[in-house]
Jmol script that loads the backbone (N, CA, C; Angstrom):
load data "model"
ATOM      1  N   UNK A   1      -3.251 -13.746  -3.218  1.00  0.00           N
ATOM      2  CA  UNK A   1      -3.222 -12.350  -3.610  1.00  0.00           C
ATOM      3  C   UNK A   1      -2.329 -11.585  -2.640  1.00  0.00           C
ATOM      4  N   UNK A   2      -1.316 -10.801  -3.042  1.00  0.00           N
ATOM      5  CA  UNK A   2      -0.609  -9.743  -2.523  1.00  0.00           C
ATOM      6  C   UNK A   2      -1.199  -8.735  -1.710  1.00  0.00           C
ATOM      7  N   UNK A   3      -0.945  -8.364  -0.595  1.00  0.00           N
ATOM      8  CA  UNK A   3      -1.829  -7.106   0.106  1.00  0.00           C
ATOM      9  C   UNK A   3      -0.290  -6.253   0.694  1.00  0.00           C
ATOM     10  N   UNK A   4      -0.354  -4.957   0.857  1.00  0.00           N
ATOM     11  CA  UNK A   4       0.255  -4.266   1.657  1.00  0.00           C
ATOM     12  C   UNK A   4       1.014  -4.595   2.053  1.00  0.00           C
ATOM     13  N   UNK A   5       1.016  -4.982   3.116  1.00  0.00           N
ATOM     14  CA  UNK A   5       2.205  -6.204   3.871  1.00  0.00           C
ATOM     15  C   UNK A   5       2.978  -7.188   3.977  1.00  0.00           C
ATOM     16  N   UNK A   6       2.789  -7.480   2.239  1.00  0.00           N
ATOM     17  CA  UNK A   6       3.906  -7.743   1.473  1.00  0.00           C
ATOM     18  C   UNK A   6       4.795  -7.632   0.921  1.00  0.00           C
ATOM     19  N   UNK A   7       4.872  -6.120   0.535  1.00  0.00           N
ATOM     20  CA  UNK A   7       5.838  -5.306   0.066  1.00  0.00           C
ATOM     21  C   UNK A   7       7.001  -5.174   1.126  1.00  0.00           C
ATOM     22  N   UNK A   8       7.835  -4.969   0.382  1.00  0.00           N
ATOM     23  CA  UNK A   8       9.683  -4.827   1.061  1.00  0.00           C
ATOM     24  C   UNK A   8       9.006  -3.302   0.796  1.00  0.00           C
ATOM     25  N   UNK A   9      10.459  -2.834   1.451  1.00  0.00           N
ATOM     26  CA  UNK A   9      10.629  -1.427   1.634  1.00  0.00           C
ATOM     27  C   UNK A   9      11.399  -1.007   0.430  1.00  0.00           C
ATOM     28  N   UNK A  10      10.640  -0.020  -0.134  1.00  0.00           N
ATOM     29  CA  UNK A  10      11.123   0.219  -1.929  1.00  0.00           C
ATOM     30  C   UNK A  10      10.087  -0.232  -2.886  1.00  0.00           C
ATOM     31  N   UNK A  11       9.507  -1.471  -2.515  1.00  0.00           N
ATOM     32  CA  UNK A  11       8.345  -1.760  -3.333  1.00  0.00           C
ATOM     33  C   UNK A  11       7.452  -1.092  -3.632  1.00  0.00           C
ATOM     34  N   UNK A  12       7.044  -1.444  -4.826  1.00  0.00           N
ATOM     35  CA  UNK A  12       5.772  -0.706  -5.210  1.00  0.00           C
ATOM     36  C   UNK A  12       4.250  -1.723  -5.504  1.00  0.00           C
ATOM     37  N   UNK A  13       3.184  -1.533  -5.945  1.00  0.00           N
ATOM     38  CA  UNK A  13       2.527  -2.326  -6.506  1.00  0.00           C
ATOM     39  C   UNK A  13       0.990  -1.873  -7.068  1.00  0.00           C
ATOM     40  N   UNK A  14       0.650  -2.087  -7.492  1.00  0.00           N
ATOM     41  CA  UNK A  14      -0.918  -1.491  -8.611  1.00  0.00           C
ATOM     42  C   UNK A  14      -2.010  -2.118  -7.700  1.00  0.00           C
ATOM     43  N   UNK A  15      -3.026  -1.259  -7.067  1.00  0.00           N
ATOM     44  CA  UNK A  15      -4.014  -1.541  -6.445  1.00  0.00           C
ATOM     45  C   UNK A  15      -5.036  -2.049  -7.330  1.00  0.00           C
ATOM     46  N   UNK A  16      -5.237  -3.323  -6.720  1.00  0.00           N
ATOM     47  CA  UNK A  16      -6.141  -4.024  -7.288  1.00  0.00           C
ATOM     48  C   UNK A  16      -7.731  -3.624  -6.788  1.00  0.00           C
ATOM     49  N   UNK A  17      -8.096  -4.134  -5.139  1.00  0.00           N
ATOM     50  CA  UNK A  17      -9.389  -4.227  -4.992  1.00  0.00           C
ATOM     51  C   UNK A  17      -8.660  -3.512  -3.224  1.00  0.00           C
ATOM     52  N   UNK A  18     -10.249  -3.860  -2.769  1.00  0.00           N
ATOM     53  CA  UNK A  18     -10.310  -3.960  -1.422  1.00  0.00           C
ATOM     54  C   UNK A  18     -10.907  -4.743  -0.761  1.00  0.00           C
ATOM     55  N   UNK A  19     -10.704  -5.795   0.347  1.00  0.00           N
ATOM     56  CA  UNK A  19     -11.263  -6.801   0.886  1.00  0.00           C
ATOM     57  C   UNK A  19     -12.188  -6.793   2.232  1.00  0.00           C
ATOM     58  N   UNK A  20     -11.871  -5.501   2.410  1.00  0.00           N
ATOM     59  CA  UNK A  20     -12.776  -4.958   3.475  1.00  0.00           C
ATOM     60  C   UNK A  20     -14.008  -4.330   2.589  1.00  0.00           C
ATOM     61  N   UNK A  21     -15.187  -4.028   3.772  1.00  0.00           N
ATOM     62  CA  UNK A  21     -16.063  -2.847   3.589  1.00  0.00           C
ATOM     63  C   UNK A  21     -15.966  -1.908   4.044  1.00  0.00           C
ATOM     64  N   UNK A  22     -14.452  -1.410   4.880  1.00  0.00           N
ATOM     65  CA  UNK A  22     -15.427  -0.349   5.610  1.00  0.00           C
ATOM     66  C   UNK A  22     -13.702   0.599   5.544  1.00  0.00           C
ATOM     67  N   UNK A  23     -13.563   1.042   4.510  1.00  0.00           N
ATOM     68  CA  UNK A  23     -12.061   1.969   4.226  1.00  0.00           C
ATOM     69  C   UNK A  23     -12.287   3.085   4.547  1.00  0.00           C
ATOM     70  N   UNK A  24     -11.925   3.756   5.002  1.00  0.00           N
ATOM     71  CA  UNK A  24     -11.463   5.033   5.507  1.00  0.00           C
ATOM     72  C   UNK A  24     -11.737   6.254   3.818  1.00  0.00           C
ATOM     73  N   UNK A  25     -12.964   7.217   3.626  1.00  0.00           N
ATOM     74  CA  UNK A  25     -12.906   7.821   2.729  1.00  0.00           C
ATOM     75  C   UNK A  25     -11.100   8.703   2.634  1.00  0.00           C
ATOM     76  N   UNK A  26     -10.746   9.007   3.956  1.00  0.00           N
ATOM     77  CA  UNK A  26      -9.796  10.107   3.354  1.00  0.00           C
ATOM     78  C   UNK A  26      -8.086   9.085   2.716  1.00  0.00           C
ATOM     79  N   UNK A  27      -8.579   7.813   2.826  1.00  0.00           N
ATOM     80  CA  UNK A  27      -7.651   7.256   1.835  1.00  0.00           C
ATOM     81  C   UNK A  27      -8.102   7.065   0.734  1.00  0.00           C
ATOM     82  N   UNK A  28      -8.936   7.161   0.605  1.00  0.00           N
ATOM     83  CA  UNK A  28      -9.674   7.281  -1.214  1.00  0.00           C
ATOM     84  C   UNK A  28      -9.365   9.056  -1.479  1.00  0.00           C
ATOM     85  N   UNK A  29      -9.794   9.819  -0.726  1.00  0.00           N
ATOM     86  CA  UNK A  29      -9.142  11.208  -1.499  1.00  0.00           C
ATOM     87  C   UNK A  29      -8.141  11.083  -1.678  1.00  0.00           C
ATOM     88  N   UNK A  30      -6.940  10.535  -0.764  1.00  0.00           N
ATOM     89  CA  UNK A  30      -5.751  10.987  -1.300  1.00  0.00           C
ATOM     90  C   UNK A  30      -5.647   9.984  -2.435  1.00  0.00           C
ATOM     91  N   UNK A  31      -6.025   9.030  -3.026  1.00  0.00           N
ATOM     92  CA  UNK A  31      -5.490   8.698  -4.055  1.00  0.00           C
ATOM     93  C   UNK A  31      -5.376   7.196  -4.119  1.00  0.00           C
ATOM     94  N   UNK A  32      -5.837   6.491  -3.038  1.00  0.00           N
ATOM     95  CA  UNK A  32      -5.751   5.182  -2.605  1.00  0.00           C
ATOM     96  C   UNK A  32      -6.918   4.586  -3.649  1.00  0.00           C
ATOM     97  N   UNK A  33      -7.167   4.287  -4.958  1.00  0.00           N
ATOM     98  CA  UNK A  33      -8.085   4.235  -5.431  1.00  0.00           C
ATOM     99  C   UNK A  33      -7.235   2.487  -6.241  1.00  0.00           C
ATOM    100  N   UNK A  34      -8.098   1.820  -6.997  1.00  0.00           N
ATOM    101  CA  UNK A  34      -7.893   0.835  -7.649  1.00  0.00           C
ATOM    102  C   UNK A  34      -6.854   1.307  -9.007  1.00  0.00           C
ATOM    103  N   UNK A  35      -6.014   0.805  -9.568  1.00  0.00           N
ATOM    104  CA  UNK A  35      -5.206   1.049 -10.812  1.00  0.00           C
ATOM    105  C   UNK A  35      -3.793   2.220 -10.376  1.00  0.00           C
ATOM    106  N   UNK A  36      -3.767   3.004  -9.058  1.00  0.00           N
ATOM    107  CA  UNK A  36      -3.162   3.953  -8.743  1.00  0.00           C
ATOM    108  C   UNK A  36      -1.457   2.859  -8.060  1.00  0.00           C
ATOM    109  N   UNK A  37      -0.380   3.594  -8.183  1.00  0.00           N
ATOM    110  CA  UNK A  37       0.541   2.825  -8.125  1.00  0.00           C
ATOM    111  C   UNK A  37       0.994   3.176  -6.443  1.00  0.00           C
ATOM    112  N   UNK A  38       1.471   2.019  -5.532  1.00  0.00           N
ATOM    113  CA  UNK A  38       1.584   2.427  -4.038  1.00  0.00           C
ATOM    114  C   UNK A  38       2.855   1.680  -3.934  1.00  0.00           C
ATOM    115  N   UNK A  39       3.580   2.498  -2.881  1.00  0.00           N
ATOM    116  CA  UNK A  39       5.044   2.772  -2.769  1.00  0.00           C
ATOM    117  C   UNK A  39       5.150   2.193  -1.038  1.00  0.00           C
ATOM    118  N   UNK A  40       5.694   1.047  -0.770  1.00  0.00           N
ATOM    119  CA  UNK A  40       6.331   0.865   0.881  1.00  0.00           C
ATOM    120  C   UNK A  40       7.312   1.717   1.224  1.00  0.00           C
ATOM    121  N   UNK A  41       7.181   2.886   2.158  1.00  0.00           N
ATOM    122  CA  UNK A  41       8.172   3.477   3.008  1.00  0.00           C
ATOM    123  C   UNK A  41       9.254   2.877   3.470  1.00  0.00           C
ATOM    124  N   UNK A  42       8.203   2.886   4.827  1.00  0.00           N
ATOM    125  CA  UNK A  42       8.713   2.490   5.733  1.00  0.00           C
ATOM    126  C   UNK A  42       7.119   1.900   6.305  1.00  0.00           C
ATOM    127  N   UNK A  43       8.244   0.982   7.378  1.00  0.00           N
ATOM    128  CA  UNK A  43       7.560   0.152   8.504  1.00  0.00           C
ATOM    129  C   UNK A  43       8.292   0.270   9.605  1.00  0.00           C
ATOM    130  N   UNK A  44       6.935   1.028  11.215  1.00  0.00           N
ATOM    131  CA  UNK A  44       7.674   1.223  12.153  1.00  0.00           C
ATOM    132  C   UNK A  44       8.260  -0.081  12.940  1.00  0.00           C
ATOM    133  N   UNK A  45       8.905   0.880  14.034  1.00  0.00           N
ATOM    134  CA  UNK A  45       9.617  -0.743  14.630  1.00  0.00           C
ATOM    135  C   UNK A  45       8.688  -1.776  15.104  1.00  0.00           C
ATOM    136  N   UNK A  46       7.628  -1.397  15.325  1.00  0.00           N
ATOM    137  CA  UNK A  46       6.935  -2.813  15.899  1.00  0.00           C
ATOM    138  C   UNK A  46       5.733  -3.127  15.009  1.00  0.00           C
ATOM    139  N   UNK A  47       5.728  -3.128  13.776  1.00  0.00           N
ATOM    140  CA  UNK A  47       5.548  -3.338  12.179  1.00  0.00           C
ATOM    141  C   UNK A  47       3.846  -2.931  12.127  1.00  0.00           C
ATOM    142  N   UNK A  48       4.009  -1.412  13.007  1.00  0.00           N
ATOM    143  CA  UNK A  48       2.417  -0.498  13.234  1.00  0.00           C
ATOM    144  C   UNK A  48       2.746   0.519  13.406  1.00  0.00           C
ATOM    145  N   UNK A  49       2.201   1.279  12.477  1.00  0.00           N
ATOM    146  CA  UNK A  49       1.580   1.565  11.359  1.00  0.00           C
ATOM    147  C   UNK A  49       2.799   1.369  10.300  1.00  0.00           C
ATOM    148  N   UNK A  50       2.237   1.476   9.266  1.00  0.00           N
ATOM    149  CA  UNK A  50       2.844   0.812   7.346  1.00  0.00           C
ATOM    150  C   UNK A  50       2.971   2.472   7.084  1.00  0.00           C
ATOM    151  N   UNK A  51       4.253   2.963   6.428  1.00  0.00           N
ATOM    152  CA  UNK A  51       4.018   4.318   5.832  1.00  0.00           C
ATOM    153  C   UNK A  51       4.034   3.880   4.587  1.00  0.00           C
ATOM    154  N   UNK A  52       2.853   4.046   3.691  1.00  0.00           N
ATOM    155  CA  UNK A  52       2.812   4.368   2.252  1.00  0.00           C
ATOM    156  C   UNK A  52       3.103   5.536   1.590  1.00  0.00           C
ATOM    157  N   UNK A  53       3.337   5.659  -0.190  1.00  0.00           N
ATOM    158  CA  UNK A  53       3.527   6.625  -1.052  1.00  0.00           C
ATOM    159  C   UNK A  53       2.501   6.368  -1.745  1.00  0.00           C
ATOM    160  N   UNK A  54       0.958   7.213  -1.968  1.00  0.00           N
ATOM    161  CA  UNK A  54       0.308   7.146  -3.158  1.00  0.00           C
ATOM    162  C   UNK A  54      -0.149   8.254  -3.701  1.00  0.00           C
ATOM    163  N   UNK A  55       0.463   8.529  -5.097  1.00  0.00           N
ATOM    164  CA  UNK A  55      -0.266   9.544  -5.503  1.00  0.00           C
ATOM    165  C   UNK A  55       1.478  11.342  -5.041  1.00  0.00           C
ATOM    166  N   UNK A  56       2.279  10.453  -4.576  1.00  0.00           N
ATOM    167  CA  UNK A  56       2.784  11.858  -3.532  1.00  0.00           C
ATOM    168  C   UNK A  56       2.365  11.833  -2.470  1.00  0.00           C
ATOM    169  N   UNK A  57       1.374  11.244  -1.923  1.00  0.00           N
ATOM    170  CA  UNK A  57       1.084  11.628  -0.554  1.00  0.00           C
ATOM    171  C   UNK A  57       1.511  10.800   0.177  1.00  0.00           C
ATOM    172  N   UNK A  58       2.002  10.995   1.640  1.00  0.00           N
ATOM    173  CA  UNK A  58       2.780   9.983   2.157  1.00  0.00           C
ATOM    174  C   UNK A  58       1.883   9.393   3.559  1.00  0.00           C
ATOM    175  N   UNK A  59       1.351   8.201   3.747  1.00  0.00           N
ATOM    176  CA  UNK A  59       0.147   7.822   4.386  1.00  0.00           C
ATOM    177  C   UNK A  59       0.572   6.899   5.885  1.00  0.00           C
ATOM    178  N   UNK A  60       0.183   7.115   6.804  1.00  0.00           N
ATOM    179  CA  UNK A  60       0.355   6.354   7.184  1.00  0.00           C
ATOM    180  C   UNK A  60      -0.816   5.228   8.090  1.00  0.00           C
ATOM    181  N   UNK A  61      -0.880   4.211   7.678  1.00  0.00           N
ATOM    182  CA  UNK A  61      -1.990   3.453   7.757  1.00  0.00           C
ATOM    183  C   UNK A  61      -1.814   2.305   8.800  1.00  0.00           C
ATOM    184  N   UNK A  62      -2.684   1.831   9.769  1.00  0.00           N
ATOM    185  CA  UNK A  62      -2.089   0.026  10.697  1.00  0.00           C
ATOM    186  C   UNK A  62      -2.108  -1.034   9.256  1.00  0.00           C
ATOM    187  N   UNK A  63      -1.761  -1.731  10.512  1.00  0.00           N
ATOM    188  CA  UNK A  63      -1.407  -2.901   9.798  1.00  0.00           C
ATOM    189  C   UNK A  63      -2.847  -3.921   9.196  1.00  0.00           C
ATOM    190  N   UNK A  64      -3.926  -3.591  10.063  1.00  0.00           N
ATOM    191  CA  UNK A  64      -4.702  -4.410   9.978  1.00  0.00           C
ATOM    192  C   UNK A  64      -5.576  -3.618   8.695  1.00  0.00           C
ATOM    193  N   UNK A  65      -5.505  -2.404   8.318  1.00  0.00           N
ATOM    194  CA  UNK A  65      -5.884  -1.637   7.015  1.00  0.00           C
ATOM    195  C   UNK A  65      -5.134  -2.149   6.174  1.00  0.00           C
ATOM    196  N   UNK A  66      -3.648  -2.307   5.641  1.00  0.00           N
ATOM    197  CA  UNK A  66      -2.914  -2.862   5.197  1.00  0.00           C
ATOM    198  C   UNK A  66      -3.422  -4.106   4.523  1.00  0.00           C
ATOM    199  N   UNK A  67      -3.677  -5.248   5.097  1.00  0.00           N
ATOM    200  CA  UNK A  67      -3.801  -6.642   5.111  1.00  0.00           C
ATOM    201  C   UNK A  67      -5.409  -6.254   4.164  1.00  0.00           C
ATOM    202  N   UNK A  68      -6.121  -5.016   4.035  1.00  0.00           N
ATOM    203  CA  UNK A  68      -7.044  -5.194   2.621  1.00  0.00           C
ATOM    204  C   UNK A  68      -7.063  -4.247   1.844  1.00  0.00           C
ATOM    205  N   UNK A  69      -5.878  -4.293   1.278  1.00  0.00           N
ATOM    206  CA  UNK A  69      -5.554  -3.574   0.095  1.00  0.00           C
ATOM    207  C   UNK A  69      -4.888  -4.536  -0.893  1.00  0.00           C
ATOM    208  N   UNK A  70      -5.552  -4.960  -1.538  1.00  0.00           N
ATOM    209  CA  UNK A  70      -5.229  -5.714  -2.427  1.00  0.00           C
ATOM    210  C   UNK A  70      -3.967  -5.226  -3.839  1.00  0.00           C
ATOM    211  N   UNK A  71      -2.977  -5.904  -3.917  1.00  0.00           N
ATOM    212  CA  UNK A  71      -1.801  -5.227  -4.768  1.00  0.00           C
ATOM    213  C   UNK A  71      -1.398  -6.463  -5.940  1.00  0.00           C
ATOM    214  N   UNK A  72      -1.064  -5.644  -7.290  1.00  0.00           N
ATOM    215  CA  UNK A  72      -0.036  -6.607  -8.285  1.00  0.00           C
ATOM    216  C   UNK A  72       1.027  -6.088  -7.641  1.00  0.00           C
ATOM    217  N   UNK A  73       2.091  -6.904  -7.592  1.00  0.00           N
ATOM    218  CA  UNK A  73       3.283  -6.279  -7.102  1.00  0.00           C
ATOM    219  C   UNK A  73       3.894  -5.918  -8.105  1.00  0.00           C
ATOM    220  N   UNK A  74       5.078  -4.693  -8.316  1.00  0.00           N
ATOM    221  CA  UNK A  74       5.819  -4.449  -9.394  1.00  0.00           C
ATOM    222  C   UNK A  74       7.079  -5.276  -9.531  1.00  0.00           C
ATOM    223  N   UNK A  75       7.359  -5.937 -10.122  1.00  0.00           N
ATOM    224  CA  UNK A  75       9.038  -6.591 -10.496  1.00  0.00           C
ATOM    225  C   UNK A  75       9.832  -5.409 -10.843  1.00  0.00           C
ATOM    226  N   UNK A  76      10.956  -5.538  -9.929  1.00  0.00           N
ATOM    227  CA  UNK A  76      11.513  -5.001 -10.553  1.00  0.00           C
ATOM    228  C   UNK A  76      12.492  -5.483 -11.818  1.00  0.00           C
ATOM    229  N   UNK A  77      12.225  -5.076 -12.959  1.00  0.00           N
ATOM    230  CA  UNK A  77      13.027  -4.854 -14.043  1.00  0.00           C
ATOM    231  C   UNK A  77      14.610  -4.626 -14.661  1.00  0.00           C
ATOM    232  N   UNK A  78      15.011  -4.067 -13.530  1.00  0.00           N
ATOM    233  CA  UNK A  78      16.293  -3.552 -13.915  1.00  0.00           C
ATOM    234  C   UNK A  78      17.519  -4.310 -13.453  1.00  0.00           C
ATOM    235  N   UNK A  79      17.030  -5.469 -11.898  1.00  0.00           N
ATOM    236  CA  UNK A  79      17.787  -6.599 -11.795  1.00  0.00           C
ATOM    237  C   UNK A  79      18.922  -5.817 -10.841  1.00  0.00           C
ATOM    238  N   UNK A  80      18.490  -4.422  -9.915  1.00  0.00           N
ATOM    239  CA  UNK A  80      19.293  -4.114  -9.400  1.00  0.00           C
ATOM    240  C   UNK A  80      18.963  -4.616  -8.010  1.00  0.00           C
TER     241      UNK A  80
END
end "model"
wireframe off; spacefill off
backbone 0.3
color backbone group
């Protein structure tokens, strides 16, 4: 299964689950929810913290939050 920290920068991917118990509510307000589509920023230079896109909101989360967020990844389609 795909998590977070798989995504390239540009990627996107459809939240599946979560593999942890213990998530952070104010990433569920903003939008971090199952079926919601999440966007890789950026990744700082020493690959901590992950900046996500979900929802518009722009997140920035460690790495070890990352690693349970479960993702479909999106293909891209267009072959660019």
């Amino acid at each position: 299964m795909a998590t977070v920290i798989d995504l390239e920068h540009g990627q996107k991917g459809i939240i599946r689950e979560f593999t942890g118990i213990t998530l952070p509510i104010k990433l569920l307000e903003l939008g971090c929810l199952p079926g919601n589509i999440l966007e890789l920023i950026q990744v700082a230079p020493f690959k901590d913290p992950i900046y996500i896109n979900v929802n518009g909101s722009h997140i920035a989360i460690r790495r070890s939050l990352a690693r349970q967020i479960e993702l479909d990844i999106i293909e891209d389609s267009m072959g660019v």
